[in-house]
DRENSETOR-298625 format. One line per field, with one value per residue (C-alpha): x, y, z; residue number from 0. Coordinates in Angstrom, 1 decimal, padded with zeros to 4 digits, always signed. Each point is the difference from the previous one (the first is absolute). Layout:
<nodes>
px: c(X_...)
py: c(Y_...)
pz: c(Z_...)
k: c(NUM_...)
</nodes>
This chain:
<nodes>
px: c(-040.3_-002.0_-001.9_-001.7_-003.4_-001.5_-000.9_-002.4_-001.8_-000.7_-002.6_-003.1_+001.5_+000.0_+003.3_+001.5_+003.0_+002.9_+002.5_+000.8_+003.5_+002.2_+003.3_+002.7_+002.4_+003.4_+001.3_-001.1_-003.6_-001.0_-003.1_-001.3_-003.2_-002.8_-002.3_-003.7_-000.2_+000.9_+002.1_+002.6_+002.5_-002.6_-000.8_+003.7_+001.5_+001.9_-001.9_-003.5_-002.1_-001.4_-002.5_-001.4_-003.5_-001.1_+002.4_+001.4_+003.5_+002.2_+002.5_+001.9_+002.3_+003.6_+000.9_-000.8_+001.1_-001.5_+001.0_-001.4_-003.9_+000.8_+001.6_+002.2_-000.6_+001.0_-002.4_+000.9_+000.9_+000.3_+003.9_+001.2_-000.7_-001.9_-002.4_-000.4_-001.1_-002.7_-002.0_-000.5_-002.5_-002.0_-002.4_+000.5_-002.7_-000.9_-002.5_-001.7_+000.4_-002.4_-002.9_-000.6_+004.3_-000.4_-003.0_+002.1_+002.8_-002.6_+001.0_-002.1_+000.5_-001.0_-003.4_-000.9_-000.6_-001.5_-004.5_+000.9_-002.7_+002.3_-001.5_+001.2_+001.3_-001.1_+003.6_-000.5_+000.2_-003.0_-001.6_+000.0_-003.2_+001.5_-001.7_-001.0_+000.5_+002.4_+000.3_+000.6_+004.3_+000.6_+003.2_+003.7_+002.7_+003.4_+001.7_+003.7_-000.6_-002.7_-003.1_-003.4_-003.3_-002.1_-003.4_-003.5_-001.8_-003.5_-000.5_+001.8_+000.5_-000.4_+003.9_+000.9_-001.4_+003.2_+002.3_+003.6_+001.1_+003.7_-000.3_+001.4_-001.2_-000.4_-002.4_-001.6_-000.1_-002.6_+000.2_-002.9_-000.1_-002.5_-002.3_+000.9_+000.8_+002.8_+000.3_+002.1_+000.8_+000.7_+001.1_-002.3_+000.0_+001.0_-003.0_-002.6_-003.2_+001.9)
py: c(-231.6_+002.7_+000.7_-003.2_-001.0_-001.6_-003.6_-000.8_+003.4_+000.5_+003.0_-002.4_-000.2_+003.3_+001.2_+001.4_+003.1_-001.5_+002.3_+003.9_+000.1_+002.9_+001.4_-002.2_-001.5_-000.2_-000.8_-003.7_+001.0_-000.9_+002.2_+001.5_-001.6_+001.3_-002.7_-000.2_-003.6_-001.3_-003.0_+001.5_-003.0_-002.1_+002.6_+000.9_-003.5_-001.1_-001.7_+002.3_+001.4_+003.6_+001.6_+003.5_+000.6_-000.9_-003.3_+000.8_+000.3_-002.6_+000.4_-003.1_+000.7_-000.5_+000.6_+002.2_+001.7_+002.0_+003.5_+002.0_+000.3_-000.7_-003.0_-000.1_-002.5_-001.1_-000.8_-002.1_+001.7_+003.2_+000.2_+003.5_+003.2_+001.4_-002.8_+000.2_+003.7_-000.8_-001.5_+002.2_+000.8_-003.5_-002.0_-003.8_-002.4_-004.0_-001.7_-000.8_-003.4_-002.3_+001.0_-003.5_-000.4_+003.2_-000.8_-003.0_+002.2_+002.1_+003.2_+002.5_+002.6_+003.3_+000.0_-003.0_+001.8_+002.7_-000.7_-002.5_+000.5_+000.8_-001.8_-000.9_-002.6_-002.8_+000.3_+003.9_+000.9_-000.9_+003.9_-000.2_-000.5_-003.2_-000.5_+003.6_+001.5_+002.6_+001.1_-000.6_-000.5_+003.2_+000.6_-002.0_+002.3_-000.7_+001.4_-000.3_-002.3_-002.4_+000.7_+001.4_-000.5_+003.1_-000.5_+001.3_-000.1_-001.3_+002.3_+003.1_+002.7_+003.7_+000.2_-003.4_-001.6_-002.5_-001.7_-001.6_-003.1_-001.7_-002.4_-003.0_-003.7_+001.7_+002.5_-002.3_-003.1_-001.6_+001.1_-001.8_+001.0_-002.5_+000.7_+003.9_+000.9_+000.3_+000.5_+002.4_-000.1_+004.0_+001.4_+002.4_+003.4_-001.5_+000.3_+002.9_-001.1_-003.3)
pz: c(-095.6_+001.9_-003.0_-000.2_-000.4_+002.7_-000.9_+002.9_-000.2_+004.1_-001.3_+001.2_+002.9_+002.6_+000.0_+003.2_+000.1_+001.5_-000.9_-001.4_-001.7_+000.7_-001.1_-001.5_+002.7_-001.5_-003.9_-000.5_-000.1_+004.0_+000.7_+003.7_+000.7_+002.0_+001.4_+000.6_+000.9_+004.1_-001.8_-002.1_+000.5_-001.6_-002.7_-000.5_+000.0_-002.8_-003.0_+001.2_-002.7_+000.1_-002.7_-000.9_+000.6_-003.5_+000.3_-003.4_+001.6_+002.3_+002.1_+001.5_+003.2_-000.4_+003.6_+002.3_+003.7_+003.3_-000.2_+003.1_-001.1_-003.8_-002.0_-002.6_-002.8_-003.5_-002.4_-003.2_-002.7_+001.8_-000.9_+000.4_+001.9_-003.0_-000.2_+003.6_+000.1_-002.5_+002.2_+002.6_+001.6_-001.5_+002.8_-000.4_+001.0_+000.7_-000.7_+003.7_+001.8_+000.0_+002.7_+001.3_+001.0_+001.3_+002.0_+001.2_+000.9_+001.8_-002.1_-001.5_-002.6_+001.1_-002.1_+001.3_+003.4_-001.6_+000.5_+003.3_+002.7_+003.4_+002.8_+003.7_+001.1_+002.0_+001.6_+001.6_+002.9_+002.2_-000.2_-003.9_-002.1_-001.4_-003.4_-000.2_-003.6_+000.5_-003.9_-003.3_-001.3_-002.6_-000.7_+000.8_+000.7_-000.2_+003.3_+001.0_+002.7_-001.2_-002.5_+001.7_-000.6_-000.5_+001.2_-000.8_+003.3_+000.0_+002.9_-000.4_+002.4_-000.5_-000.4_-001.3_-003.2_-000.5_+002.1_-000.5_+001.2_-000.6_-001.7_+002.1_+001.2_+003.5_-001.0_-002.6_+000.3_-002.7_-003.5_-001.8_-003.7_-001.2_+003.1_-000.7_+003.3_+002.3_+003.6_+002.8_+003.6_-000.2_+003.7_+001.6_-002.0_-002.9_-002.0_+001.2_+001.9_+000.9)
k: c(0_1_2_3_4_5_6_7_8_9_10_11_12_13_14_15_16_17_18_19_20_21_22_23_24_25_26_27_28_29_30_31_32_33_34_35_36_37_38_39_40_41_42_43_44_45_46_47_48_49_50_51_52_53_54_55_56_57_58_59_60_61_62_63_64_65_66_67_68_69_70_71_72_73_74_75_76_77_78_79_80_81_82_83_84_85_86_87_88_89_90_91_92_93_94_95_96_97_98_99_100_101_102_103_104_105_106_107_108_109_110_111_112_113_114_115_116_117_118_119_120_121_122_123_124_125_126_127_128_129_130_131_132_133_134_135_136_137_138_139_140_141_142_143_144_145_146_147_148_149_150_151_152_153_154_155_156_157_158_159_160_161_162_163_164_165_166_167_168_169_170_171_172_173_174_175_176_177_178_179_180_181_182_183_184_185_186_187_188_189_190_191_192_193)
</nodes>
């Protein structure tokens, strides 16, 4: 039943958006989904649990399906169109994975990039100040492509105070949360004053 109390109560937990429900898809109570998350198979997949922010309310995936940049799913006990409607516009969250897996996995959430010192890497090209603090990670943004890291520069120019770089194994090849660091090979005139 959607209704239903939560029984493991994820509210200790931090609870992160995976999904905003939109318009009803249908007569048999399939909504349009919107997702926040870069795994929506594994969020979506039949028998996966989703909550509202206060985790009072679940939602258990029936089935689900790709639909251009949206999916279509069936919750239980969402039956008809009219149930269905109700719940637009509602954000569904998880509970997030276990840090250590993830850390296994070498995956990150977004806030766990957020404070990282940016440094260079031993790996640069032979010109670079390898070592050299470059900056400070402030913000993760979510870009078509791949994610980019927005940089406060130690050293900032007159015209640049930040920097963006993509967020891929090329460009950055250590991520060391513990340590509270990470480094990148950035080409020249990547980052300003580099």
């Amino acid at each position: 039943m959607v209704n239903q109390q939560h029984e493991d109560n994820p509210q200790p937990q931090t609870l992160l958006r995976v999904c905003r429900i939109g318009r009803a898809q249908g007569l048999k109570g399939e909504v349009n989904v919107h997702p926040f998350t870069d795994e929506p198979e594994r969020r979506f997949e039949s028998g996966s649990v989703l909550y509202t922010q206060d985790g009072s309310r679940k939602f258990t995936v029936l089935r689900s399906r790709a639909s251009a940049s949206r999916w279509i799913v069936l919750f239980q006990g969402v039956d008809d169109r009219n149930a269905s409607e109700a719940l637009n516009g509602l954000d569904l969250y998880v509970p997030e994975d276990d840090r250590d897996t993830m850390l296994a996995q070498d995956a990150w959430y977004p806030k766990d990039l957020v404070g990282l010192e940016v440094r260079i890497d031993d790996g640069s090209e032979p010109d670079m100040p390898r070592g050299q603090v470059v900056g400070t990670v402030v913000d993760v943004i979510d870009a078509p492509a791949q994610s980019l890291l927005k940089i406060r520069l130690a050293h900032p120019t007159e015209d640049e105070r930040t920097s963006l770089v993509p967020f891929v194994d090329e460009l950055v090849p250590t991520v060391d949360i513990d340590a509270g660091y990470l480094t990148v090979n950035p080409p020249h005139g990547l980052i300003a004053g580099l």
